[in-house]
C-alpha positions in Angstrom: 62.6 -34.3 12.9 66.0 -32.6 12.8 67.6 -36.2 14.1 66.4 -37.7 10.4 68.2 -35.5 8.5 71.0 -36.0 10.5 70.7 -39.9 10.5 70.8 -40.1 6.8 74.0 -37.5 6.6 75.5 -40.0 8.9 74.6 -43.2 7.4 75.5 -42.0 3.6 78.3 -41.0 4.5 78.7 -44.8 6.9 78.0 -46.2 3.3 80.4 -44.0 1.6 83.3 -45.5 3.9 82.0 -48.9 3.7 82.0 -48.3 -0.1 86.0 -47.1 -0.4 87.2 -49.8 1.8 85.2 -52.4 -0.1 86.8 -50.9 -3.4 90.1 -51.1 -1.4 89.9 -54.8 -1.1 88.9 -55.4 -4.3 92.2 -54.0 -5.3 93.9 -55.9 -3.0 92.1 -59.5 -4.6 93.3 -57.7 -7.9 97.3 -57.1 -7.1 97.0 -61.0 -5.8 95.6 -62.5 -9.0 91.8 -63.4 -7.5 89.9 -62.5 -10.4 86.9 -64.5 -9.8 86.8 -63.1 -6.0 87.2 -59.1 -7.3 84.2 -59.6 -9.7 81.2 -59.8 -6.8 83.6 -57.7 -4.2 83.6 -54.7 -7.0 79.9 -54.8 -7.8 78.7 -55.3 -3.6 81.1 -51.9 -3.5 79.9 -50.4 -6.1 76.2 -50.9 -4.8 77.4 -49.6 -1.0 79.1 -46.4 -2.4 75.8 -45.9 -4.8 73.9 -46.3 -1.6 75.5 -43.7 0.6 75.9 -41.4 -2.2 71.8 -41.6 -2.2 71.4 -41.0 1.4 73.6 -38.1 1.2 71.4 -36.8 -1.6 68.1 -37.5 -0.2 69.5 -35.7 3.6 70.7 -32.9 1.0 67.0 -32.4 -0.3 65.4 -32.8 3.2 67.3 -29.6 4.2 66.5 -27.9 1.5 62.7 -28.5 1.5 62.6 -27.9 5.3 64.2 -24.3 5.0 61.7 -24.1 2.0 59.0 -24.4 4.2 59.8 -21.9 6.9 60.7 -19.1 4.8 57.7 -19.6 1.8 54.9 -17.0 2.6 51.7 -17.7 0.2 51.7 -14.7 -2.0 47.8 -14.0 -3.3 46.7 -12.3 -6.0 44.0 -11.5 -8.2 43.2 -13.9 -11.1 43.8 -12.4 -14.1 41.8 -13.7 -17.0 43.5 -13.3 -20.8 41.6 -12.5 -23.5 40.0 -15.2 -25.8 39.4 -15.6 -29.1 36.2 -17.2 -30.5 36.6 -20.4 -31.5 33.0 -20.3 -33.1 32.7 -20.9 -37.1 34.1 -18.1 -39.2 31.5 -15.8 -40.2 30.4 -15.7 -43.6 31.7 -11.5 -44.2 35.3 -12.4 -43.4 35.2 -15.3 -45.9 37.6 -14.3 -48.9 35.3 -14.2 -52.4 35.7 -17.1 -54.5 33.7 -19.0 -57.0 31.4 -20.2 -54.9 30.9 -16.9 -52.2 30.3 -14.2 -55.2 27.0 -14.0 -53.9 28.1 -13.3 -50.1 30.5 -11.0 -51.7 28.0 -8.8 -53.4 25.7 -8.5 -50.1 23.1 -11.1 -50.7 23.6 -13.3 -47.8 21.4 -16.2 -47.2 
């Protein structure tokens, strides 16, 4: 498994170099007045170097999750539950005495 991570270090960066020199002969079209032959030379470069600079990335997070793996023990604990609230209809005594509650309010509930 350790040849995979490797194999995508070495092809991003492949891509990488393939990238630059195809961004060096774009230049070169440029400084000879080929305008028309620059335009798909610049974006097929630009794709490349895009490319590699993925592969480097994705080797990059490979490592990572592998050394994640080794040293991760699985803590366990006890499952704490929080307190709750009732969500159940509010009860008539906490109601606040209005018009239509003065009877609740005086103690003659229903």
């Amino acid at each position: 498994m350790r040849f995979a991570y490797w194999s995508r270090e070495l092809a991003g960066w492949g891509l990488i170099a393939i990238g630059l020199w195809q961004f060096w002969n774009t230049y070169v079209l440029l400084t000879n007045r080929r305008i028309f032959e620059a335009g798909p030379a610049a974006f097929i470069a630009f794709v490349v170097f895009r490319g590699g600079l993925h592969l480097l990335k994705v080797a990059v997070a490979a490592q990572a999750a592998r050394s994640l793996a080794d040293s991760a023990v699985p803590h366990t604990r006890k499952a704490s539950r929080m307190a709750t609230r009732s969500v159940a209809p509010t009860s008539v005594k906490s109601v606040i005495p209005g018009p239509k509650s003065r009877a609740v309010a005086n103690g003659a509930a229903d």
